[in-house]
C-alpha positions as CSV (number, residue, x, y, z in Angstrom):
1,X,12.3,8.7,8.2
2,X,9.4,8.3,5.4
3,X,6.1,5.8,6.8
4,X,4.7,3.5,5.3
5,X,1.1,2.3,5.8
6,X,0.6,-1.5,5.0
7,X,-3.2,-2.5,4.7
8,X,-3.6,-6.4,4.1
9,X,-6.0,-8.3,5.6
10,X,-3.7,-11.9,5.6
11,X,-1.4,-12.0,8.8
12,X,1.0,-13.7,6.6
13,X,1.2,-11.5,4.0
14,X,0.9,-7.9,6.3
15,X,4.1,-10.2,7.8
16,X,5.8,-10.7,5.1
17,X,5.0,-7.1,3.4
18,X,6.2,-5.6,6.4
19,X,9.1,-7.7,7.0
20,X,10.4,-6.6,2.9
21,X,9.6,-3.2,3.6
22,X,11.7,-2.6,6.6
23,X,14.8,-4.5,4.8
24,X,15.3,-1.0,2.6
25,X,17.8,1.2,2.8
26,X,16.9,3.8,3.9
27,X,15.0,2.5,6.9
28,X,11.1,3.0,6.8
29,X,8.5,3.6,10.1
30,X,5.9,0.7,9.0
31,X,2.6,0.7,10.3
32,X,0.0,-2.1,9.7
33,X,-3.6,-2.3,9.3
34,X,-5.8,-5.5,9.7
35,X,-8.3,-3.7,7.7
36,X,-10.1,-0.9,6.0
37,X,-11.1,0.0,9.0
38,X,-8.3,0.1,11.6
39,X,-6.0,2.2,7.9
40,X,-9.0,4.9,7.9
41,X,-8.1,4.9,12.1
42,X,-4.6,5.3,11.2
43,X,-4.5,7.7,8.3
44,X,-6.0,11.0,10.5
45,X,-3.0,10.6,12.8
46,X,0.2,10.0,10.5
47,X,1.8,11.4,7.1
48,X,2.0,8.6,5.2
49,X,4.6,8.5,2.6
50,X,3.2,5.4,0.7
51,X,0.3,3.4,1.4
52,X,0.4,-0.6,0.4
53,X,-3.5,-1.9,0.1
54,X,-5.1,-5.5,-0.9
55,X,-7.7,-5.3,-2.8
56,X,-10.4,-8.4,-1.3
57,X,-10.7,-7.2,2.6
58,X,-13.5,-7.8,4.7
59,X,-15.4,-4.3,5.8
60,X,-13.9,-2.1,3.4
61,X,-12.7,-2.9,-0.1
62,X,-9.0,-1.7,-0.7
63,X,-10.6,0.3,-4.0
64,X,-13.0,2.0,-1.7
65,X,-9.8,2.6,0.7
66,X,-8.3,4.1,-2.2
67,X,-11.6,6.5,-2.8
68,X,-11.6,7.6,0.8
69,X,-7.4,8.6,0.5
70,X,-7.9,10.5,-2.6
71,X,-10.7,12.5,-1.8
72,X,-8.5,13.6,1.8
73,X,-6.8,16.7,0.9
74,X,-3.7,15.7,3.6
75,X,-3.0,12.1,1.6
76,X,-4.4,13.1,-2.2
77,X,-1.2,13.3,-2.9
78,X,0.1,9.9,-1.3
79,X,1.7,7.3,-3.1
80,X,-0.9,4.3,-3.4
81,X,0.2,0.6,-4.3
82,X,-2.4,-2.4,-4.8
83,X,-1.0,-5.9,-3.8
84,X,-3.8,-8.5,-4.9
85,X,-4.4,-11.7,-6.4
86,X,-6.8,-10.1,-8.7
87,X,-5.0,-10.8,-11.8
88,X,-7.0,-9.4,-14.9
89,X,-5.9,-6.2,-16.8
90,X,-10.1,-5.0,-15.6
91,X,-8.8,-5.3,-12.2
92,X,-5.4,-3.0,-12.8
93,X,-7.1,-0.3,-14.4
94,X,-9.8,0.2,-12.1
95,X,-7.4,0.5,-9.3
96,X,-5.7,2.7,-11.1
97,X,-8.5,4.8,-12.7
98,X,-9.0,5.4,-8.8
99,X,-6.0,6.7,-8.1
100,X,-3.6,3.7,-7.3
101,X,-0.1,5.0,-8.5
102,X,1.1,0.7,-9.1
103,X,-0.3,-2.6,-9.2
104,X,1.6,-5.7,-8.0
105,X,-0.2,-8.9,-8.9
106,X,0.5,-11.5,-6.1
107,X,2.9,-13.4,-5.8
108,X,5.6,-11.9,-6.3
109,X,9.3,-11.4,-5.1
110,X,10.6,-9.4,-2.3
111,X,12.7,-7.5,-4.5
112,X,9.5,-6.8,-6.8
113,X,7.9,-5.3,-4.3
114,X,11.3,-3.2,-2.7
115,X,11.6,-1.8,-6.3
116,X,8.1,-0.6,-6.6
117,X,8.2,0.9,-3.0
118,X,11.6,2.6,-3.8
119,X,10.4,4.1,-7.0
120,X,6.8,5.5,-5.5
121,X,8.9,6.8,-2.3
122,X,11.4,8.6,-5.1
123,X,14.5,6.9,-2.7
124,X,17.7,5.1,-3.8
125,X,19.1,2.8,-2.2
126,X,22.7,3.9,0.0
């Protein structure tokens, strides 16, 4: 079963991220992170097949989360996606330039965000 680490500072939204994530087919192991912090807890101790960040967190930025995942050998390789209300084309290709591999701008649809996460996990729905 692929994992999925979800980083979002909003209760709501982790909710909700979660909550569309486990609807795929196949199933995915979520985790969740409040924070920057409590994801850099996390990442040591799992293989994380995608990692879902915000961008605007308290204690650690999502870009600087994204800095600290690339520059681990064991998750360089790990499929990053930004969710953020940051909006501007600046914003996307920052996150990018650092290594995000997508860049959803919030809102958007369940389905939006099951597409992306399908894609960056390289699974097809049954």
């Amino acid at each position: 079963m692929q994992r999925v680490l979800v980083v979002e500072d909003s209760q709501t939204m982790r909710d909700w991220l979660a909550a569309a994530l486990e609807d795929l087919d196949p199933p995915l192991k979520i985790d969740v992170a409040a924070n920057g912090f409590e994801a850099l807890r996390l990442l040591p101790h799992h293989t994380y097949d995608l990692v879902v960040t915000d961008i605007n967190m308290p204690d650690i930025h999502g870009l600087e989360l994204i800095s600290f995942v690339r520059k681990d050998p064991r998750h360089r390789a790990t499929p990053l996606l930004i969710v953020s209300t940051e909006s501007s084309e600046e914003d996307r290709r920052r996150g990018l330039a650092l290594g995000a591999n997508a860049y959803l701008v919030k809102p958007f649809a369940a389905s939006e965000l099951q597409r992306v996460a399908l894609d960056l996990l390289q699974v097809r729905p049954t």
